[in-house]
Backbone as CSV, one residue per row, in Angstrom:
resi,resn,N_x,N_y,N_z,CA_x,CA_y,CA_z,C_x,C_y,C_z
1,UNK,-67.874,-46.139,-119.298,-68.986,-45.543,-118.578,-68.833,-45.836,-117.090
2,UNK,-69.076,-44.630,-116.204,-68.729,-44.855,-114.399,-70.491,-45.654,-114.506
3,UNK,-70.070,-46.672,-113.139,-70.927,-47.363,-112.527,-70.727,-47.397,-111.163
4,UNK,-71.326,-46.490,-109.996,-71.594,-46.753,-109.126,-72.613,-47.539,-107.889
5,UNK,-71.694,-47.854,-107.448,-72.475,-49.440,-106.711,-71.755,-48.844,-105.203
6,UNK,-72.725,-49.682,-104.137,-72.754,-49.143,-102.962,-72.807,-50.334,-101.495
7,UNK,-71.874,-50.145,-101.010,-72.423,-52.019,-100.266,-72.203,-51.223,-98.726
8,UNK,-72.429,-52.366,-97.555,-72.394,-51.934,-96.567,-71.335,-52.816,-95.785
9,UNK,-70.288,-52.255,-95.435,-69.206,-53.371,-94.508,-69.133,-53.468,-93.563
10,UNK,-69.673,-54.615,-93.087,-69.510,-55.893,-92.223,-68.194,-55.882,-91.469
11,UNK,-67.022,-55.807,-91.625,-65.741,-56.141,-91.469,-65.250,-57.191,-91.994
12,UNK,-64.414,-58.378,-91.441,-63.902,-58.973,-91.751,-63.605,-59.605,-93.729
13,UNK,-63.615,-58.410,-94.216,-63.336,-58.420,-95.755,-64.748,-58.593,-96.236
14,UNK,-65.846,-58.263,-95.639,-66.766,-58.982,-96.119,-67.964,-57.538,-96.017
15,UNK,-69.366,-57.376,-97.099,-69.477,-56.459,-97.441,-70.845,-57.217,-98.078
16,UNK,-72.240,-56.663,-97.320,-73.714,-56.917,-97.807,-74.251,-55.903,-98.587
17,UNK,-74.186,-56.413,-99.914,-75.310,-54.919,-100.355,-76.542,-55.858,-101.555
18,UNK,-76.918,-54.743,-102.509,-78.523,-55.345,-103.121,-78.062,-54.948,-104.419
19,UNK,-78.294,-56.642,-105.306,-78.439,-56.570,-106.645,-79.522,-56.419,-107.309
20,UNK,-79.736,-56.298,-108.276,-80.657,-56.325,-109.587,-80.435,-57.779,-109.541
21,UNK,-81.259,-58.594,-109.247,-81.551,-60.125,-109.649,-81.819,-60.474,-111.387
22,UNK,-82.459,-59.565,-111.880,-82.411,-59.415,-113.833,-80.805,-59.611,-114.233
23,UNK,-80.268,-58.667,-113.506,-78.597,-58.700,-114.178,-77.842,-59.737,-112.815
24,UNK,-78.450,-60.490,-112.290,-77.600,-61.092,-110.697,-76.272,-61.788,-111.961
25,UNK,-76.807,-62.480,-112.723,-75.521,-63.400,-113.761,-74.535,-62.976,-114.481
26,UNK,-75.053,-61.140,-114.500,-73.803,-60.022,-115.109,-72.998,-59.805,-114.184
27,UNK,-73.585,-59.653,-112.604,-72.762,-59.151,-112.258,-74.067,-57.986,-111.173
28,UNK,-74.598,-57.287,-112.073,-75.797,-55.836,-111.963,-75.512,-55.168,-111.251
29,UNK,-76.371,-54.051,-110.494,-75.800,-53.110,-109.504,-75.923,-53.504,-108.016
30,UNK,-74.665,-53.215,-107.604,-74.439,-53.863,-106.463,-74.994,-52.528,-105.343
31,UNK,-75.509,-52.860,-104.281,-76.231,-51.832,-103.841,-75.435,-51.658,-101.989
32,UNK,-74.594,-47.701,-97.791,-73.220,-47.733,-98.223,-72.293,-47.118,-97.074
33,UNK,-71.701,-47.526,-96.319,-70.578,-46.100,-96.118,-69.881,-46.696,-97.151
34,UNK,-69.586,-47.493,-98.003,-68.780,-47.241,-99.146,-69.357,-47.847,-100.650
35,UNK,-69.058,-46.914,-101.286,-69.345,-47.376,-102.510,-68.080,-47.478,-103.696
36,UNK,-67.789,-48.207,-104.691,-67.090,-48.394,-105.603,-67.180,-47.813,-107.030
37,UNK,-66.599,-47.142,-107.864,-66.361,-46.256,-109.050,-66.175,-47.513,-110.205
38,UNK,-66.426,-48.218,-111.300,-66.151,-48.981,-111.763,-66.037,-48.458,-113.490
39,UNK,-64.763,-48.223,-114.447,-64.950,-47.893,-115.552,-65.730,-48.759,-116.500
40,UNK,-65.710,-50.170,-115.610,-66.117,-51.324,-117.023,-67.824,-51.350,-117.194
41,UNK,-68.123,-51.461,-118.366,-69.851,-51.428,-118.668,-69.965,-53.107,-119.142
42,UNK,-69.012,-54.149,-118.672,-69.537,-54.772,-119.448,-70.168,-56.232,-118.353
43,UNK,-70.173,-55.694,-117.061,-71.082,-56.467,-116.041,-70.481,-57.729,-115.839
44,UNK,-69.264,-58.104,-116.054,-68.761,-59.312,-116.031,-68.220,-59.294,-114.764
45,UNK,-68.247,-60.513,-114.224,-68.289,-60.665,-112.632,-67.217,-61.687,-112.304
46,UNK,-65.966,-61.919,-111.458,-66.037,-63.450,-111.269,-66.182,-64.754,-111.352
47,UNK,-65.589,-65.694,-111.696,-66.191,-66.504,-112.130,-65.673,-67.429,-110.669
48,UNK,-65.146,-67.285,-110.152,-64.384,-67.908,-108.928,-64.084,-67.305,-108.015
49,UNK,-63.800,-67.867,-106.632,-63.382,-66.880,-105.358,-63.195,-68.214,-104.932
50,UNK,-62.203,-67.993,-103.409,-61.624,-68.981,-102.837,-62.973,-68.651,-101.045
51,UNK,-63.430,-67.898,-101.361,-64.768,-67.603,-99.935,-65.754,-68.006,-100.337
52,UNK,-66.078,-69.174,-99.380,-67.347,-69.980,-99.307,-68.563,-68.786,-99.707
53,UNK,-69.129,-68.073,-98.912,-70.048,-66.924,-98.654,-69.763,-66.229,-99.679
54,UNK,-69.309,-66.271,-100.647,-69.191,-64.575,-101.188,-70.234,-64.938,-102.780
55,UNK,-71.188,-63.898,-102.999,-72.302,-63.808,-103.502,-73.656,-64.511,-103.086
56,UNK,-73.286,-64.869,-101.701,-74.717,-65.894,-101.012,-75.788,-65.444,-100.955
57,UNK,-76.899,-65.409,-100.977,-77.810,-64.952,-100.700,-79.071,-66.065,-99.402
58,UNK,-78.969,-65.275,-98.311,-80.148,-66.182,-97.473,-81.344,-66.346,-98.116
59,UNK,-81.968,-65.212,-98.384,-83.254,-65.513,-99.015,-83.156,-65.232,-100.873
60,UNK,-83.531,-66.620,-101.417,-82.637,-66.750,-102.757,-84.232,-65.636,-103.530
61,UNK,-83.119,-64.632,-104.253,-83.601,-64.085,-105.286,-84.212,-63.215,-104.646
62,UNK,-83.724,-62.613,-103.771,-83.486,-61.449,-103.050,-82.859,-60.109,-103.422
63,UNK,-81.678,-60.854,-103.968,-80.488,-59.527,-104.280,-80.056,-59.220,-103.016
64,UNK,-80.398,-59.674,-102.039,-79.346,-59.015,-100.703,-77.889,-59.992,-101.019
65,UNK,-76.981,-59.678,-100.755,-75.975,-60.668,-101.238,-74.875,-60.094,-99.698
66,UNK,-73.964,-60.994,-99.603,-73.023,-61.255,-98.864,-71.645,-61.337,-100.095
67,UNK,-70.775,-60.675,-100.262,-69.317,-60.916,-101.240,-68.369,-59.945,-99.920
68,UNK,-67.453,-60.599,-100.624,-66.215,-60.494,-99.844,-65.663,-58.977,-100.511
69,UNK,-64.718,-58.498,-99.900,-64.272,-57.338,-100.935,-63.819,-57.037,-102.302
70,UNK,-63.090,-57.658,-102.486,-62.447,-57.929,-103.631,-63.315,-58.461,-104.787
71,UNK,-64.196,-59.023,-104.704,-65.378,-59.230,-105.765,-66.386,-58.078,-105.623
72,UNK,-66.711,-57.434,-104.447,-67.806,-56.460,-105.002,-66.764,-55.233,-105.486
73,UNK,-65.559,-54.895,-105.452,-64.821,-54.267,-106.092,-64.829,-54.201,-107.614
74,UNK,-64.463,-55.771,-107.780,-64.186,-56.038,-108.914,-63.015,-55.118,-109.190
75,UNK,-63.322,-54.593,-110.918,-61.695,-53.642,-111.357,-61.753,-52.152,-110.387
76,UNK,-63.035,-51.937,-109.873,-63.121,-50.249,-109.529,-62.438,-49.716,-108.070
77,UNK,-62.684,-48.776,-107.999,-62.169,-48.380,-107.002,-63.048,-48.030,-105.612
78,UNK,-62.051,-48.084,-104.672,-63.168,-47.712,-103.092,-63.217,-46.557,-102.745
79,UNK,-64.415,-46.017,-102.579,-64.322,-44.309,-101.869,-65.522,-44.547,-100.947
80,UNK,-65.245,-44.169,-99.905,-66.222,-44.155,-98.834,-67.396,-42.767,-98.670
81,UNK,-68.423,-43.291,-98.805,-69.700,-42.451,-98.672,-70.109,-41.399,-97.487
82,UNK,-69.970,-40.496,-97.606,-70.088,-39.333,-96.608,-71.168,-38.918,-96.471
83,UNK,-71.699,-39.134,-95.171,-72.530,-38.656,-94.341,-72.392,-37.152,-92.967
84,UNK,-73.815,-36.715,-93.426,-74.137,-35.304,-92.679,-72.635,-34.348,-93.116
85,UNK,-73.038,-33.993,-94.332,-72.455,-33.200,-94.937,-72.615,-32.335,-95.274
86,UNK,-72.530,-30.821,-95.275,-73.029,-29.678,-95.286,-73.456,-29.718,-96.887
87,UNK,-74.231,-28.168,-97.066,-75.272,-28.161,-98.113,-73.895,-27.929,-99.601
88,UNK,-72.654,-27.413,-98.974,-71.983,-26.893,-100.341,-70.938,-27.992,-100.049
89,UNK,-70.547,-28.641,-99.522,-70.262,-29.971,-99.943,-70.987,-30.873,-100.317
90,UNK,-72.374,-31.155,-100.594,-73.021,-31.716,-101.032,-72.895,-31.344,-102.547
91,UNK,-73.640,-30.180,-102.450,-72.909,-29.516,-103.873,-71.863,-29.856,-104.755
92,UNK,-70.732,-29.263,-104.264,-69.703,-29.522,-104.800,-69.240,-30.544,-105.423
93,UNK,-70.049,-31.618,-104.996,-69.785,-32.908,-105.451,-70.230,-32.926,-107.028
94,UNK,-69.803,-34.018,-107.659,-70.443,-33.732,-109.225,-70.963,-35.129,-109.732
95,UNK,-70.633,-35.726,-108.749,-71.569,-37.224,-108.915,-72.480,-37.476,-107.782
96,UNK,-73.439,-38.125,-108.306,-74.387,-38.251,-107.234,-74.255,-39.729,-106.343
97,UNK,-74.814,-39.930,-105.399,-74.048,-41.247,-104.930,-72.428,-40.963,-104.252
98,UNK,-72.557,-40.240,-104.028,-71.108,-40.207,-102.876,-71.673,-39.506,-101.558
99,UNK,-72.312,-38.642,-101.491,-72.691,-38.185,-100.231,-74.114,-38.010,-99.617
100,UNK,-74.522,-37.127,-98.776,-75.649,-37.072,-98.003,-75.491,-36.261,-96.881
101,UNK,-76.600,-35.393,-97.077,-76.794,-34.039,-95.176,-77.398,-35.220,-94.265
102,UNK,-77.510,-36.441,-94.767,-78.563,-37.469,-93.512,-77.509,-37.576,-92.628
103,UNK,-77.950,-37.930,-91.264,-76.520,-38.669,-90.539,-77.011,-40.329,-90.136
104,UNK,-76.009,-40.548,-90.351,-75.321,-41.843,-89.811,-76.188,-42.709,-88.621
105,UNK,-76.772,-43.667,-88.710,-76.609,-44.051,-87.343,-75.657,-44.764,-86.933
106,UNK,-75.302,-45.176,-85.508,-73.991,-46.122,-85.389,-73.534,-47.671,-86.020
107,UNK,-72.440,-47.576,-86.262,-71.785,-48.860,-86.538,-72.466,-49.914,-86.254
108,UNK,-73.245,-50.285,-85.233,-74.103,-51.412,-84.669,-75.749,-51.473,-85.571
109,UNK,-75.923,-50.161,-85.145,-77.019,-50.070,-85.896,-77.159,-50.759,-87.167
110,UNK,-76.250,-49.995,-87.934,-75.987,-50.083,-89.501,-75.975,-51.390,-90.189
111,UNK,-74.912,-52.320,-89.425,-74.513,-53.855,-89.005,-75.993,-54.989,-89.091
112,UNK,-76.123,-54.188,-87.733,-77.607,-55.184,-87.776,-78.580,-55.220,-88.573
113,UNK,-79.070,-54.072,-89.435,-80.111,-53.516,-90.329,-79.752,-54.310,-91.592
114,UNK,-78.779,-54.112,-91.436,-78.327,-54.941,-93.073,-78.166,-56.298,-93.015
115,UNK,-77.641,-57.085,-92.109,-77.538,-58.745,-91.596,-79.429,-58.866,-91.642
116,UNK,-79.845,-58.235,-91.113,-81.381,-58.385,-90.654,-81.940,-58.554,-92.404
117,UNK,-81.818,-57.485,-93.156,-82.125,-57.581,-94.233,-81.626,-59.018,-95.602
118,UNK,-80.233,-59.132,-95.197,-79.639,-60.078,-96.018,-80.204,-61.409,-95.271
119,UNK,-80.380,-61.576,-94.522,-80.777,-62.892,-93.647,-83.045,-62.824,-94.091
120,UNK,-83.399,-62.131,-93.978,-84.936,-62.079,-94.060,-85.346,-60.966,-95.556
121,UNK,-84.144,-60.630,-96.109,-84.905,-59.968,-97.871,-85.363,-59.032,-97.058
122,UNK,-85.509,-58.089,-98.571,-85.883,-56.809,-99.020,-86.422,-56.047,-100.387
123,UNK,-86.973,-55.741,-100.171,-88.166,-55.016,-101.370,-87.220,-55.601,-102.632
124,UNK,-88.423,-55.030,-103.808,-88.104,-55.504,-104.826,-86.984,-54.238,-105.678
125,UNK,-85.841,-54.813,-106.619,-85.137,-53.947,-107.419,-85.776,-53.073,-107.789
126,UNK,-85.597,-51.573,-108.121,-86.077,-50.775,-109.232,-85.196,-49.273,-109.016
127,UNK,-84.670,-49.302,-110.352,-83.531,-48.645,-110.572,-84.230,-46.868,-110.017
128,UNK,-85.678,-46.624,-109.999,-85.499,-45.162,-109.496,-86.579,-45.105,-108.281
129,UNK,-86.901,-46.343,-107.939,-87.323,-45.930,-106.448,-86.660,-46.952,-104.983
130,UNK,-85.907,-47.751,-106.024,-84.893,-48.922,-104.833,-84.102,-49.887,-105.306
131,UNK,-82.878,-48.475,-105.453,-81.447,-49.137,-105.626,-81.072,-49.463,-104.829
132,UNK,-79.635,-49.907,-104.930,-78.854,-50.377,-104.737,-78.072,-48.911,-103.576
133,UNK,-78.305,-47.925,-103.945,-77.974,-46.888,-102.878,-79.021,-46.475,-101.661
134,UNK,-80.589,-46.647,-102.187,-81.142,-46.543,-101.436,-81.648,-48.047,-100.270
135,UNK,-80.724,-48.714,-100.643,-80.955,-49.942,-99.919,-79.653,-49.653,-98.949
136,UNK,-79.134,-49.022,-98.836,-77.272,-48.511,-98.143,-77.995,-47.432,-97.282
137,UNK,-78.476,-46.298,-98.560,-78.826,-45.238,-96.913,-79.680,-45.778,-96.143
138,UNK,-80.618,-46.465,-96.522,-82.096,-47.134,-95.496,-80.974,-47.682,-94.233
139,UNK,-79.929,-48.970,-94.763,-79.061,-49.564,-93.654,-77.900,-48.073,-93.212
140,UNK,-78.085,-47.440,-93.426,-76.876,-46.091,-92.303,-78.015,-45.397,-91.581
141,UNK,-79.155,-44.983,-92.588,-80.286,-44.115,-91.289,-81.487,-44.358,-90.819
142,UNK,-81.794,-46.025,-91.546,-83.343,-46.259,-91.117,-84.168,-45.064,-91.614
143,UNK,-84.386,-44.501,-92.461,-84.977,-43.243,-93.003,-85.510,-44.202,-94.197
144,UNK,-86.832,-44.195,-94.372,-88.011,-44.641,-95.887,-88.675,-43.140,-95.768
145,UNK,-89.209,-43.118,-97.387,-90.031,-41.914,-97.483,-91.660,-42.581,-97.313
146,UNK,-92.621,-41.628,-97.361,-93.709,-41.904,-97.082,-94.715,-42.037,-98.172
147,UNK,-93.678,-41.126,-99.286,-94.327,-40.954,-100.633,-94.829,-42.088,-101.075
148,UNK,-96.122,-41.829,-101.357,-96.992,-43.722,-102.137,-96.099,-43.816,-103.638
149,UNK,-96.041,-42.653,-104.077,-95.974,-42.746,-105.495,-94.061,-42.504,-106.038
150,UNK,-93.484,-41.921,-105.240,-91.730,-41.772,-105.840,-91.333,-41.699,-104.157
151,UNK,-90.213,-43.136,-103.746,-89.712,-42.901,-102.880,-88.117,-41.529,-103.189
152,UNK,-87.521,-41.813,-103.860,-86.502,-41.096,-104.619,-85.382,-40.418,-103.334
153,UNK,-85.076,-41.374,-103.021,-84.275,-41.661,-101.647,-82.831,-41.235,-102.346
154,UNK,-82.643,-42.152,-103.347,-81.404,-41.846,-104.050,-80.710,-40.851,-104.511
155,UNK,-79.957,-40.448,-104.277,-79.332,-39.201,-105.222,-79.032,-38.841,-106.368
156,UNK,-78.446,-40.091,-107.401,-78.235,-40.493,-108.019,-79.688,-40.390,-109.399
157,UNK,-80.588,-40.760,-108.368,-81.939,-41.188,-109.001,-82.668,-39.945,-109.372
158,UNK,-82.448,-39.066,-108.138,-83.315,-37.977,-107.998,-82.236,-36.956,-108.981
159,UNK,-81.128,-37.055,-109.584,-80.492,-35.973,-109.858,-81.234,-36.211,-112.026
160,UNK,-81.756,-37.142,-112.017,-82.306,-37.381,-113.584,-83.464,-37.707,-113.280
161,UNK,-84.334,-38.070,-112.248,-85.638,-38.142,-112.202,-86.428,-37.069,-112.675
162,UNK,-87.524,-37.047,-114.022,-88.148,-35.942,-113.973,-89.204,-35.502,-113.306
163,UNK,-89.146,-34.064,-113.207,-90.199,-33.239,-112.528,-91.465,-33.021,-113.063
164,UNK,-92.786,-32.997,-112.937,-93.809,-32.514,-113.560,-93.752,-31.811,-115.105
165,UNK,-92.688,-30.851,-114.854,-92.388,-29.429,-116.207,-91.771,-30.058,-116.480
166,UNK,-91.110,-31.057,-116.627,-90.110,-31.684,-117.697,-90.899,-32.077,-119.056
167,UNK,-92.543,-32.556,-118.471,-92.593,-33.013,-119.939,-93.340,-32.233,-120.661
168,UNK,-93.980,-30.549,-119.805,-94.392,-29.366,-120.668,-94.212,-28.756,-121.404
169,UNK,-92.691,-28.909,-121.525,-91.758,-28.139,-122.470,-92.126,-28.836,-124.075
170,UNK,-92.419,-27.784,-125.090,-93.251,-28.363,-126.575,-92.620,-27.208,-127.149
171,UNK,-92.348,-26.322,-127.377,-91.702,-25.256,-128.373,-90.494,-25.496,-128.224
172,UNK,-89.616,-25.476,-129.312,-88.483,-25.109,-129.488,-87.613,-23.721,-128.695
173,UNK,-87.751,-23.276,-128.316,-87.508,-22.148,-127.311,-87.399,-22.786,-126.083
174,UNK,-88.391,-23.068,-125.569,-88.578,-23.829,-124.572,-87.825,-25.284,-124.349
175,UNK,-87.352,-25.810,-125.191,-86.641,-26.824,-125.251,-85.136,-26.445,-125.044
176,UNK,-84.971,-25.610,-125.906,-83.213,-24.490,-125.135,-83.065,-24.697,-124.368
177,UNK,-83.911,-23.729,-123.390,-84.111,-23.237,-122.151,-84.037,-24.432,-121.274
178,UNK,-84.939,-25.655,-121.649,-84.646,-27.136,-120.898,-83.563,-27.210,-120.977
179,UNK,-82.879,-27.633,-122.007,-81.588,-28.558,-121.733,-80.555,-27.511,-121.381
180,UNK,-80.384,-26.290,-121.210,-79.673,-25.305,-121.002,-79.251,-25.031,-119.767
181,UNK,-80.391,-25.559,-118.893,-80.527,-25.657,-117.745,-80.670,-26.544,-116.888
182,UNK,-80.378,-28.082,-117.672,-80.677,-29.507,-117.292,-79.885,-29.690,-115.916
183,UNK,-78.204,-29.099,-116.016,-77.288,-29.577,-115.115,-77.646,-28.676,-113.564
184,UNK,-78.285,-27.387,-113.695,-78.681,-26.611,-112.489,-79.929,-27.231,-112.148
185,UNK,-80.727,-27.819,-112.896,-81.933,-28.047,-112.122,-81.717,-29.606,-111.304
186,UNK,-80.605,-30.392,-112.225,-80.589,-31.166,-111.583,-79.789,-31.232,-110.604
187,UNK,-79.005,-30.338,-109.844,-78.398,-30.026,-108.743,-79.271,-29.620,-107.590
188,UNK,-80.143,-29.098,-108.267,-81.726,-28.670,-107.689,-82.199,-29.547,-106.474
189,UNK,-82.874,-30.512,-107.995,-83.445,-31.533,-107.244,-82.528,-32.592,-106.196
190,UNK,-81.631,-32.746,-106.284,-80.802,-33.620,-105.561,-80.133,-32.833,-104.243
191,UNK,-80.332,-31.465,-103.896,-80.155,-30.718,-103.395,-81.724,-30.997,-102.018
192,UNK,-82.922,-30.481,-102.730,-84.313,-30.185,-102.084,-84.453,-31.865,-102.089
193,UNK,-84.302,-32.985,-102.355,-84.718,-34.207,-102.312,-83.743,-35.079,-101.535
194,UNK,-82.711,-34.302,-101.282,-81.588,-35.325,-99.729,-81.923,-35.780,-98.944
195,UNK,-81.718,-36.544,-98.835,-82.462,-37.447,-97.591,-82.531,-36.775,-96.018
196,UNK,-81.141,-35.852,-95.543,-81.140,-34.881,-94.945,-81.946,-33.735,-94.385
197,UNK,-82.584,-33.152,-95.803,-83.799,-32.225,-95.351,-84.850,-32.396,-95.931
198,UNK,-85.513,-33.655,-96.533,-86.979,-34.113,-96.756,-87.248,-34.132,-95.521
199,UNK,-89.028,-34.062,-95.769,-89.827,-33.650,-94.515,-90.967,-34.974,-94.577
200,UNK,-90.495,-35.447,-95.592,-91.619,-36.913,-95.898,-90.408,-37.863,-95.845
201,UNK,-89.918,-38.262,-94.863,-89.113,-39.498,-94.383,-89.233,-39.938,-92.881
202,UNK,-89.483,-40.900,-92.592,-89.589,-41.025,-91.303,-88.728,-42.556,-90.347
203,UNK,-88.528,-42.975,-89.554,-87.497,-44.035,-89.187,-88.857,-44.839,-88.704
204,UNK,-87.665,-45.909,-89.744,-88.607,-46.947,-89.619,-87.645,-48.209,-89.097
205,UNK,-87.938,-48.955,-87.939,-87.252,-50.028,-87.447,-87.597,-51.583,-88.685
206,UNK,-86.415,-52.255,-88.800,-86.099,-52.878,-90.284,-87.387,-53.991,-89.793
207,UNK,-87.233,-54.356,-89.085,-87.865,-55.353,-88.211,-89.681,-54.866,-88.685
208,UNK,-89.769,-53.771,-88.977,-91.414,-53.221,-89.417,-91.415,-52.646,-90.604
209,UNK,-90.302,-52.899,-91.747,-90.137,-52.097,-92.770,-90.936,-53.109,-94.002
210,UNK,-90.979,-54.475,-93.937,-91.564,-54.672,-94.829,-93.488,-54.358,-94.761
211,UNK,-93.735,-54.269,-93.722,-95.087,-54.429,-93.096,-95.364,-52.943,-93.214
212,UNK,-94.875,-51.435,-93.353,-94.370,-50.336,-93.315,-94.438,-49.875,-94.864
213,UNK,-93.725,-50.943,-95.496,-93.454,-50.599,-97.243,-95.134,-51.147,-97.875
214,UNK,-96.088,-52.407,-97.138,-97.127,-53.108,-97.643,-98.173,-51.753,-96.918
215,UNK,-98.613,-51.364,-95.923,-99.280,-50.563,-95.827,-98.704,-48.838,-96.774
216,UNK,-97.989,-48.521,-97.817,-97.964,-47.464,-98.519,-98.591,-47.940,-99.672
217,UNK,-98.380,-49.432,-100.299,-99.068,-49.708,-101.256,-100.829,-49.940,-101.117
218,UNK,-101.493,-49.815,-99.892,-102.723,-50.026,-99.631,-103.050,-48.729,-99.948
């Protein structure tokens, strides 16, 4: 089974992204301009590294983590995450989690947002409103949604997240017609829900994001 995981690099071999603290002892999802392809399902991690820093966390039980390359690799492979990408290369793609119409902010930017985050934490895990990818695009565009109720930042998230009519469908006919059409609609949504051309996202400096994330829950 593919497992994509998404970190943000630092340079010097070294690479901050956000675990699932539930699975932190498997290994869990590691949270881009690059993310990693991994065939193995079975979350096993390292048991050793010769780098002081690598799986550290400043603020413990966080999931922001600090690993070196070669451990957030593990067996998989590296492909770097593409940003401000037109609408049929977005498309074209057939996994979700590799690209984005958002752009980029600079190298510095990106750097600091994420040190800022791994050094002072960040929201809590949850696999469909704050992964491990949407903790990567937040550090490339400073972009949160505004939505109280589904941030769905992710691509990944938003390409199986259901819609309202997902759970209307009750006749057999109608159930066809669902799953018949599961793979276009969900191109759909991951299409109209890019972080790129949502109209409910707004930049938020990291430095006001937790104070930012506590006034949506009020």
């Amino acid at each position: 089974m593919y497992e994509t995981c998404a970190g943000i690099f630092i340079g010097e071999g070294k690479i901050i992204h956000f675990v699932n603290t539930k699975r932190a002892a498997g290994g869990g999802h590691f949270s881009a301009p690059f993310s990693r392809f991994s065939t193995s399902s079975s979350g096993e991690e390292k048991t050793s590294c010769s780098t002081s820093f690598c799986r550290s966390e400043k603020v413990d039980g966080s999931g922001v983590r600090l690993s070196c390359l070669d451990c957030f690799l593990k067996e998989g492979t590296l492909c770097r995450f593409e940003y401000q990408v037109s609408r049929e290369f977005l498309l074209a793609k057939m996994v979700g989690g590799t690209c984005t119409m958002a752009e980029s902010d600079s190298p510095e930017e990106v750097i600091y947002r994420a040190t800022y985050l791994h050094e002072n934490g960040y929201g809590k895990y949850d696999v469909m409103n704050n992964n491990c990818e949407d903790f990567a695009l937040y550090c490339k565009t400073g972009l949160w949604s505004t939505d109280k109720g589904y941030q769905g930042r992710s691509s990944q998230a938003n390409m199986v997240h259901p819609t309202s009519q997902d759970n209307k469908h009750k006749d057999l006919a109608e159930n066809v017609i669902r799953y018949a059409t599961a793979i276009p609609r969900a191109f759909s949504k991951r299409e109209d829900k890019d972080l790129g051309v949502r109209k409910d996202v707004v930049k938020v400096p990291v430095e006001e994001l937790s104070s930012f994330c506590a006034s949506l829950k009020s």
